[in-house]
C-alpha positions in Angstrom: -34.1 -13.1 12.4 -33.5 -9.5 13.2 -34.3 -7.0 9.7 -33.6 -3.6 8.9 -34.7 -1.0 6.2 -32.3 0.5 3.9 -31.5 3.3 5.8 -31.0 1.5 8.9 -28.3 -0.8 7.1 -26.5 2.6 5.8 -26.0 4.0 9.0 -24.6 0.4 10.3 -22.4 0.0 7.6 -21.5 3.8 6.9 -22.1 3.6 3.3 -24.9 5.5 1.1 -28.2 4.7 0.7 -27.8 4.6 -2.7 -24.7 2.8 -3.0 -26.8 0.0 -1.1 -29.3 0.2 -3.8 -27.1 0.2 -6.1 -25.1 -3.4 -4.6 -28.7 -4.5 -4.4 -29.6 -4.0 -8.0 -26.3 -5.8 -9.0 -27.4 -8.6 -7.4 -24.7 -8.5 -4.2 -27.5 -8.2 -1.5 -30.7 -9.9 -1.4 -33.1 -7.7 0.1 -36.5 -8.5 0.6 -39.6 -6.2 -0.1 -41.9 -5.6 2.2 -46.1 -5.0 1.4 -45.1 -1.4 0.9 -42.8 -2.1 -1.4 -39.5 -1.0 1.4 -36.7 -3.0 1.1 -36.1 -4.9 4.2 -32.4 -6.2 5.1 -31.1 -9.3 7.1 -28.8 -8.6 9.9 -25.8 -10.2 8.1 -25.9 -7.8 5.3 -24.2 -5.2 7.4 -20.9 -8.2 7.3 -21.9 -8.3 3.4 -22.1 -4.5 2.7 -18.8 -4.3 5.0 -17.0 -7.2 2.7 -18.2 -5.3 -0.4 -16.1 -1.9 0.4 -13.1 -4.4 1.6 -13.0 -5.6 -2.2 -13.8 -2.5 -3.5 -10.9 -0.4 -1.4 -8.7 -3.8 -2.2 -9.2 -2.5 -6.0 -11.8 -4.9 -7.1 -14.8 -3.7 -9.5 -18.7 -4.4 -8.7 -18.5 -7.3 -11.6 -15.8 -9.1 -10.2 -17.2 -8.9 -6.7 -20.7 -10.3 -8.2 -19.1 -12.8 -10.0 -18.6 -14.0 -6.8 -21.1 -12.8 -4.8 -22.6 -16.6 -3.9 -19.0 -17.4 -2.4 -19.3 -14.0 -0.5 -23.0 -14.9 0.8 -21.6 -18.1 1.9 -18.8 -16.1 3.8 -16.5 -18.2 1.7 -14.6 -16.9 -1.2 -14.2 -19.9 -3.0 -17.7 -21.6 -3.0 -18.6 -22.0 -6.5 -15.1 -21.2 -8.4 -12.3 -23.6 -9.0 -9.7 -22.6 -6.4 -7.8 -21.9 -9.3 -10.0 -19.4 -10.9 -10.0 -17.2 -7.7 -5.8 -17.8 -7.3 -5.9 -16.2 -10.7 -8.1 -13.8 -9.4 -6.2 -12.5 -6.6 -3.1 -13.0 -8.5 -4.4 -10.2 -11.1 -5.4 -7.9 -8.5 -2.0 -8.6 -6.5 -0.4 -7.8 -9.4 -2.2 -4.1 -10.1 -1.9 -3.3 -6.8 1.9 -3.3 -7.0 1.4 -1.1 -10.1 -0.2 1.2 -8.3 2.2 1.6 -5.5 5.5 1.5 -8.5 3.3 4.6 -9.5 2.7 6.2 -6.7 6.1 5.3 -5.1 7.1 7.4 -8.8 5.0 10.2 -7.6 6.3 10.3 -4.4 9.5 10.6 -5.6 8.6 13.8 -8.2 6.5 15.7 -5.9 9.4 15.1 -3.3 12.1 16.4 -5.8 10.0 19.4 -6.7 9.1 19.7 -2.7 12.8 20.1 -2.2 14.0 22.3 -5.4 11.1 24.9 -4.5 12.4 25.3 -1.1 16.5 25.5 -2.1 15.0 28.2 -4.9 13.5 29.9 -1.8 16.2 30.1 0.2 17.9 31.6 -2.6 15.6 34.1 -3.0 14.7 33.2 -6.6 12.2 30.4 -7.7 13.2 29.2 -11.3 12.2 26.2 -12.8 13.4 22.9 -12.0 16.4 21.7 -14.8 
């Protein structure tokens, strides 16, 4: 079974030394030490280190993901959790995920309407604040 250090499994994966500590200290990755004390990575933790910054981009936090890091080692996300408990899961995260894009949509919208009253008050020759 191929093994890498820590720094080989950043550069694979494109995330920090540090962060990959850091999963390892939660518990996400299972690294091995070697007699020096290095910690020594299976090839499959570039996949694991790759699904962690999926969930974390997808809005999920480091507990959630280590709540089900067994499912995730197994590459299935439901090992271990009634199907039910992970629908709930996803459902929640489904859910602030459309919050987030109602609120940026909002933002959007503002920065847009500001955009376009700037550059009418600039034709115009005179910027004034927004009514």
């Amino acid at each position: 079974m191929e093994t890498m250090r820590i720094g080989q499994l950043a550069s694979a994966t494109g995330v920090s030394v540090r962060a990959i500590r850091h999963y390892d200290g939660l518990g996400l990755l299972n690294a091995t030490r070697e007699e020096n004390r290095y910690r020594v990575f299976q090839a499959e933790d570039v996949e694991r280190v790759k699904l962690i910054q999926l969930f974390l981009s997808a809005g999920f936090r480091l507990d959630e993901i280590r709540e089900r890091a067994p499912c995730f080692r197994q590459g299935n996300t439901t090992l271990g959790a009634p199907v039910e408990e992970v629908r709930a899961l996803y459902a929640r995260k489904l859910a602030d995920v459309a919050a987030q894009i109602a609120a940026l949509q909002r933002l959007h919208e503002k920065l847009a309407a500001e955009a376009h009253h700037l550059e009418a008050q600039a034709v115009g020759g005179q910027i004034s604040p927004p009514s």
